[in-house]
Structures are given as C-alpha cells and as structure tokens.
N, C-alpha and C positions, 0 to 999 in steps of 0.2 A: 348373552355373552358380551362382554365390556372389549372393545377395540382399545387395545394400547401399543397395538402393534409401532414395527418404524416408520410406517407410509404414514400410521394416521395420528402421529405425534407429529412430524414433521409439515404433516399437512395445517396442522396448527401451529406452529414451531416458525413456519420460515415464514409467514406473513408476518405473524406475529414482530420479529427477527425485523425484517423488511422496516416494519412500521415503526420499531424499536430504534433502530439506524437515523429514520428520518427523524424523530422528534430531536434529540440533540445536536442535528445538521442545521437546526435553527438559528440553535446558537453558536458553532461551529462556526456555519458562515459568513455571520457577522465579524468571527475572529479575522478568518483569512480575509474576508474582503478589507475591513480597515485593516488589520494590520499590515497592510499592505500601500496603505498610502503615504503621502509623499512628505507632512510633515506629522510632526506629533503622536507616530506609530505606537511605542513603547507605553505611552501615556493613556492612548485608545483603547490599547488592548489591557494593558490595568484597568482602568471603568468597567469594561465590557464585562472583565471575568469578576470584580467586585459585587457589578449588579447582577452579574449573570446566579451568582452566588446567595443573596438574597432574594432574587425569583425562586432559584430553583427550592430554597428551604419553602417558601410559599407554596409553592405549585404540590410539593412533593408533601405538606404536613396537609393540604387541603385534597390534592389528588388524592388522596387513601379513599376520597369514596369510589373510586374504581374498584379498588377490590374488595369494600364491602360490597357495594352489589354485585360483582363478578361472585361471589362467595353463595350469596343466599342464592341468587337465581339460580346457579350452576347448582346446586342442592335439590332445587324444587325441580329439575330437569332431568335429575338421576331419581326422583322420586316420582319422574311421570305427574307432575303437580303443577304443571307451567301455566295452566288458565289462573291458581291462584295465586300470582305476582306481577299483573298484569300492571297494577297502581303505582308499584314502589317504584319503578325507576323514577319515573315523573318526579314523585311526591322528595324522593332524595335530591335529586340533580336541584331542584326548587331550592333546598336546605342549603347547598354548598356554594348553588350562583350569591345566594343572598351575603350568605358568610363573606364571600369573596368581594363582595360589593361595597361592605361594611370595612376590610383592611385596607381597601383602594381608597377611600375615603379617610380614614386613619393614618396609612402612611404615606399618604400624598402630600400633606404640606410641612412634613418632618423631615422628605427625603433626604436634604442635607445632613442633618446630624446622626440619620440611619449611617451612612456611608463615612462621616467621621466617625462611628463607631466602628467602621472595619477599619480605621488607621488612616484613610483617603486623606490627602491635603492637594492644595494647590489645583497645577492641571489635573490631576486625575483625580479628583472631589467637582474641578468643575463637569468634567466630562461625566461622571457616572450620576449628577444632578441631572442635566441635561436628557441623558440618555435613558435615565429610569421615569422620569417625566413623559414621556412617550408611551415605553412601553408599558407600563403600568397598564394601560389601558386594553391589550391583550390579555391581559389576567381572566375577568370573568370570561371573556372567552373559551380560553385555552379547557378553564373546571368543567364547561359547559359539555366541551369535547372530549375531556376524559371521562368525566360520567359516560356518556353515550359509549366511548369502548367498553366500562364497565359490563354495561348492556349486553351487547354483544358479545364479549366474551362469557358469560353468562350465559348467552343461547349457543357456543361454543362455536364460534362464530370471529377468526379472526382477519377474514377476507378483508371485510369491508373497512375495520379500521388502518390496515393497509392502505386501501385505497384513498383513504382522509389522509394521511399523515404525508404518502407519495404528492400527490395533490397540493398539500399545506409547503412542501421542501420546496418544489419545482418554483412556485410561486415565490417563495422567502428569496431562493440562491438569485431568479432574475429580478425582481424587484430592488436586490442589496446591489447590486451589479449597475443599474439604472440608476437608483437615488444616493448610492454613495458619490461615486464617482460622475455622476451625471453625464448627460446628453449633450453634446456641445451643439448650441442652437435651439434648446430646447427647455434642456431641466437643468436647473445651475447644480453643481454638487453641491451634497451636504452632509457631507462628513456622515461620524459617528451616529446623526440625528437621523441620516435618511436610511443605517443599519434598524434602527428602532419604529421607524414606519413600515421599513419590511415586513416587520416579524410583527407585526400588531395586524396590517395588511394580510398576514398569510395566516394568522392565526383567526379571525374574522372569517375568510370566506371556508377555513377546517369547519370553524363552527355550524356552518349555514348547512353545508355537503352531509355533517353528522346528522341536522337533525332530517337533512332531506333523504337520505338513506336509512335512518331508523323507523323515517315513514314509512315510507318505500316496498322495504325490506322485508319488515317485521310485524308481529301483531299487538308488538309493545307503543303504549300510548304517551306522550310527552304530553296531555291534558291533565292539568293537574285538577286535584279531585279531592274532598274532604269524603268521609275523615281519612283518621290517617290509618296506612295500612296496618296489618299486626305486628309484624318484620320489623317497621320503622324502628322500636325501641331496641330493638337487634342491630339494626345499621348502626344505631346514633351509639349504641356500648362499642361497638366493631371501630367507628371510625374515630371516637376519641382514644380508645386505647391506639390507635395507630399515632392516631395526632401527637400525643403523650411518647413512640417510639420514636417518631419524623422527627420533634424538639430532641431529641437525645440525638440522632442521628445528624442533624443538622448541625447542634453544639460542634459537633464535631467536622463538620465542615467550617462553621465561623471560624474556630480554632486554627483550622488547616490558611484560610484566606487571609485573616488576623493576623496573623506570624512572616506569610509570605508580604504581604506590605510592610510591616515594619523593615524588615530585610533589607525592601530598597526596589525600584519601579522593574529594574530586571530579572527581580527574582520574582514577584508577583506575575508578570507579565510570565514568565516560561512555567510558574505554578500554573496562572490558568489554563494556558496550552496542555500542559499536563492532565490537569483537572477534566478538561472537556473530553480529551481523547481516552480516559481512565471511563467518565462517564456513557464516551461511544460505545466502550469496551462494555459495561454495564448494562446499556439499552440490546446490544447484541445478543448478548445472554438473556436479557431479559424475553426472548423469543422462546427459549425452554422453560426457561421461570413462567411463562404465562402458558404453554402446553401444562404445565406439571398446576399452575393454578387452576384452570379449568377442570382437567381432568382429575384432580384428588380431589374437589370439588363434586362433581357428577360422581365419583366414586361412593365417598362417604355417605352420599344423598341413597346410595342405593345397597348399602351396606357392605361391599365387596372389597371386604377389607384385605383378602388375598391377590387380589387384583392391583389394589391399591401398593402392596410394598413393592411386586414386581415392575411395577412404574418407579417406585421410588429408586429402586436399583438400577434400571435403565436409564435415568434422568441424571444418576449420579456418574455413570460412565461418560453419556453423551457430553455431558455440561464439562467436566474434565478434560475432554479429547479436543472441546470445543474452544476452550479458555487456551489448552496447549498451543493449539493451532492457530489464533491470535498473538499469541506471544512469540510464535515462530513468524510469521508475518511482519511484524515488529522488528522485531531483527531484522530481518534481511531487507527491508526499508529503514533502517535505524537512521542513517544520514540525510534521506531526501524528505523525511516526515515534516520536521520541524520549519525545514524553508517556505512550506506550504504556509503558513503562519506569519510569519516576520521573517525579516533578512537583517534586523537588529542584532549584530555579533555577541553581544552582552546577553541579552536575552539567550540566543543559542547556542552558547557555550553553559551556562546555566540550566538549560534545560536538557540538552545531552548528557550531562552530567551524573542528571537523577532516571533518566526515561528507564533503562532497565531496569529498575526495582518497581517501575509501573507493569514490565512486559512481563514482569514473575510471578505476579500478582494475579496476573489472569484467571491460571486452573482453580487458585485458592478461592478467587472471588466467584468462579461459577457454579461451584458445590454453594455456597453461602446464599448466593442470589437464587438460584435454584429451589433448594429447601424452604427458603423464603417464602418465595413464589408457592411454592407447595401450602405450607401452613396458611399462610392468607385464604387460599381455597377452601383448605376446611375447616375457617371461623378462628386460630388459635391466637388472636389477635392477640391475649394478653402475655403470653409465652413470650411472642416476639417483642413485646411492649420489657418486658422484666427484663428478656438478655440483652437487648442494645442498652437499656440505661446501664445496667452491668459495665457491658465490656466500652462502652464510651467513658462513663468516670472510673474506670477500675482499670482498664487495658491504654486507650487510645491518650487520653489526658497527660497521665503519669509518663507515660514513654513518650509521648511528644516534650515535656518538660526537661526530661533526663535530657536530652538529645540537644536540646534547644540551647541548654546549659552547657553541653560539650560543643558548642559553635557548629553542629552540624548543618544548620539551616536546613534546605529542603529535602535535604537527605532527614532531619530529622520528623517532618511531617509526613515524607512516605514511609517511614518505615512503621511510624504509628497506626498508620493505616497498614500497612502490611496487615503488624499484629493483630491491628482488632479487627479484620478480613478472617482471618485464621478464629480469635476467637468466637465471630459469630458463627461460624460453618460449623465447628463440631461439634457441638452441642444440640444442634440441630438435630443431625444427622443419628447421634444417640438418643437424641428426645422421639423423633420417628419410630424408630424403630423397635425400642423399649415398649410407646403403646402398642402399636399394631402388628406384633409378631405374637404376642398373647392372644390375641384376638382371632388369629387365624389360626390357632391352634384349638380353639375355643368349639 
C-alpha cells in the first residue's frame, strides 16, 4: 500500500518547502542588504536583479538535472530496483559540473555586453560587471548541489537537502551583513562586490555538506565510473528537452527584465523586488511541487496508477489553499514588505503599485508549479518542453507587447505573466487526468 496520506506528504512537502525558502534567500539577501546602503542603492539593486536574472536562466536551464535524476531514481524505487542506479547519479552530476564549467568560461569575458543585452548602461552595467564577475564563480558549485538534491529526492529523501540549503542561507545572510557593510577595524566594506563573495562563500561550503551527506547518508556513490549507465541516454533526452523548456521559460524572463530597464533604474529596480518575492512565492510551492515529484515518481515506477490521481487531487487542493494563503499574507503585510528592500520612494511607489497582481497570482501559479513538479517525476519531459514554448511565444510574448504599447509598463509585464501562469496550469491538469483516469479503470 502506497502512503499518500497528509502526514507523509507533508513530511516531504515542508522540508522540501524549507529548503525551497532558502535557495532564493540568497539572492534576496543580497537585495535587502545593499539596497540598503547609503549611496547608489537604486543602481545596486538594478545589477543585482539584472544578473540575478541571467544566473537564474543558467542555473534553472542546467539545474533540470535534478529532476532528471529525481525522476529515474524515484522510478527504480517504486520498482524495488534501487541497487540498479547506483552509477547514474555520479555519472550525470559529472555531465552538468562540466557543462557548467564550459559557460563559466564562455560568459566570463563577455559579461559586459551580456548585460548590455538586458538594456544595462552606465552605473548599473558598471555594477552588474562587477558583481557577475564574482559570482559566476558559485555556478559550478550551486549544479553540483542541486544534482546531489536530485539524489535525494529520488531516494525520497527531502531532510537532508533542507538541511544544505538552511546551512547555505545562515551563512549567505551573515557573511552579506559582514562584507557588505563591513567591520569597522577590521573588514573595510565593499559594497555590492562583498554581496557576491557571500553567496559564492555560501554556495561553496552547500557544496561540500551535499556531497558530505550523500556520503554519509546514502549508498549512492559520487565515484565516477565508465561505462556509462543504461539510464544515461534517458537523462541526457530528459534533460535537453528541459533545457529546450528553461530557454522558453527563461525568454520570457529576459523579456520581463528587458522591458523593466528600458522603463528607467526605478522601475527595474521594484521589477526585481517584485521578481524575487514572486520567485520566493515559487520556491514555497515548490515544497508540494517536489512532494507531488517524488511521489508520482515512485508511483508510476510501481504502477499504481489509482493511487497516483488521488495524489493528484490532493496536491491540487493543497497547492490552491497554499498559494491563497500567501496571497493573504501579502496583503495584510502589503506596506511594510517593500521597505525591507529599499527606502528609495521612486522605487516604492512603483512597486506597490503592481505587487497585488503578484499576490493574485499565487493560487494560479501553484496548481502550474505543482503539476509541473508532478510530470517532471513521471519522465513527461517533452509535454512540458511543447506547452511552455506554446504559451511563452503564443500567451506571454503577445500580451506583454499589447500592454507595453498601451504605456502600461510593469503592469504590462505582470499581467503577461498572470496569463501565461494560467495557461500553463490547465493544460496540465487536463493532460493528467485524460491519461490516467483510463488507466484506472483499465
């Protein structure tokens, strides 16, 4: 009998959740801590969410190897088959450090005219030079560490990547605290440059704890090993069809960043404020989005396809109740949110302006992310790979344009997101249930 109960979703759900919180508290922190400083705020927090915006397309079009391997292992787990994928974690995580090693080298002596590509001039082109120059260097790290959750999620197992990501914040928040603003006597400040030692700093010693806990822990081996496993050409179709979704997915964050700098430094600057608390909202979620991975995951491996929808209907109340109840939160902190960030009046008048059509967005966005989360688990990589290029050039494109052309400015970029939030969730949720309601009648 398959536990899908609320203890033991939960039980995977709030670490998960937890772990989810921390990773964009990274870059979070960096906001509040400089935007906080005494000159050239507005200009800080432009770079930060500039580059934060070209990490995050990185991290997110090369991370997808978490849930290739969160997918197959969680398969072979529901299949009682766990001695036979003993290789693959290694043999992937190898594949993506390298990849990742290869853009680092690539877009490290471009970074300039990367960042004049999002619009960047002046101070805030010098500052996201500067700033992406450092962190860059957290990259192969950060792959290294989300492979390793991959793993563990996989062995269905979301404790311990909690416990990295808790570990990786604590470290980011005092480190940004110390090298921004500096030690008087001690450590001179250093601005913007000493948010991007934090987080290469915290993202470094994540890495070390993952693979010391997957030793640890587990009977999975990080000794890489020829040849290569069977699975491999399975990961490598899994993770390019993702890679292929991320670019679509991602278009449409350059888009959204694109637009807000052209705008003008305080409307970029309350875009990314926006952006990040939109994507805290996402990682939050993403706590049932990785319950509902894992577990339709182990599901499908053991063919309990009855089992499987009654998850998918529990997953789709939870994630609902759960996204309300952020947006209710939201509100009733609607005025003291923003000051946490900047005290720049321009800026936060600007960003109040749009934040509730972010706090609406929530229930929509955690059925989407949810189902997500689900299909990743059971392999349907290219599903997901066809509706985001869909609803990116057919939904999010076209209405950010119309919008853009009626002077709506960032009203015109969340609303585009609104929609293509909305279109990717129901298709989904019809696409689920169309398979595997035959099948349990079967």
């Amino acid at each position: 009998m398959h536990n899908i109960s609320f203890k033991h979703i939960n039980k995977l759900a709030i670490p998960a959740l937890i772990a989810g919180v921390a990773e964009p508290l990274l870059s979070t922190t960096d906001l509040a801590i400089v935007g906080n400083v005494s000159y050239d705020a507005t200009e800080s927090l432009a770079a930060i969410g500039i580059v934060g915006a070209f990490l995050s397309m990185l991290i997110w079009v090369f991370g997808q190897t978490r849930s290739g391997i969160s997918s197959i292992v969680s398969q072979y787990v529901g299949a009682n088959k766990i001695g036979a994928i003993k290789t693959l974690p290694a043999q992937a995580t190898v594949i993506v450090v390298a990849a990742s090693l290869l853009i680092l080298l690539l877009s490290y002596p471009f970074a300039e005219q990367i960042f004049r590509f999002y619009n960047a001039s002046g101070k805030v082109l010098a500052y996201a030079v500067a700033y992406y120059k450092i962190r860059a260097f957290g990259f192969p790290f950060t792959l290294f560490t989300i492979a390793v959750y991959g793993t563990f999620r996989g062995l269905q197992n979301t404790f311990y990547p909690m416990v990295i990501a808790l570990v990786g914040t604590l470290v980011n928040i005092l480190l940004d605290v110390v090298l921004v603003y500096g030690v008087d006597g001690f450590i001179a400040p250093m601005h913007i440059q000493g948010a991007a030692y934090a987080s290469v700093l915290a993202q470094v010693i994540m890495a070390l704890l993952s693979l010391v806990l997957l030793y640890k822990k587990t009977a999975i081996t990080l000794r890489f090993t020829l040849p290569f496993h069977e699975e491999i050409p399975r990961f490598i179709n899994m993770v390019l069809n993702l890679f292929v979704r991320t670019i679509a997915l991602n278009l449409a964050l350059y888009f959204g960043t694109s637009y807000a700098t052209a705008y003008g430094n305080q409307y970029i600057a309350a875009y990314t404020i926006g952006l990040n608390l939109w994507l805290m909202g996402a990682f939050i979620i993403d706590g049932y989005a990785s319950a509902g991975n894992i577990l339709s995951g182990k599901l499908l491996g053991a063919k309990a396809y009855s089992t499987l929808i009654k998850l998918g209907n529990k997953l789709l109340l939870y994630g609902f109740l759960l996204g309300l109840l952020m947006a209710l939160i939201g509100f009733v902190f609607y005025n003291k949110i923003g000051i946490l960030f900047t005290q720049e009046n321009e800026v936060l008048v600007a960003f109040y302006e749009v934040f509730w059509v972010i706090l609406c967005m929530q229930p929509f966005c955690s059925l989407a992310f949810i189902y997500d989360g689900m299909f990743k688990g059971m392999g349907e990589m290219k599903y997901l790979r066809n509706l985001l290029l869909f609803t990116t050039c057919l939904v999010f494109i076209p209405v950010l344009l119309v919008f853009d052309a009626l002077n709506y400015k960032l009203y015109a970029i969340w609303i585009a997101f609104f929609l293509w939030i909305i279109a990717r969730g129901i298709p989904l949720i019809i696409k689920f249930r169309s398979k595997f309601l035959p099948l349990v009648k079967e």
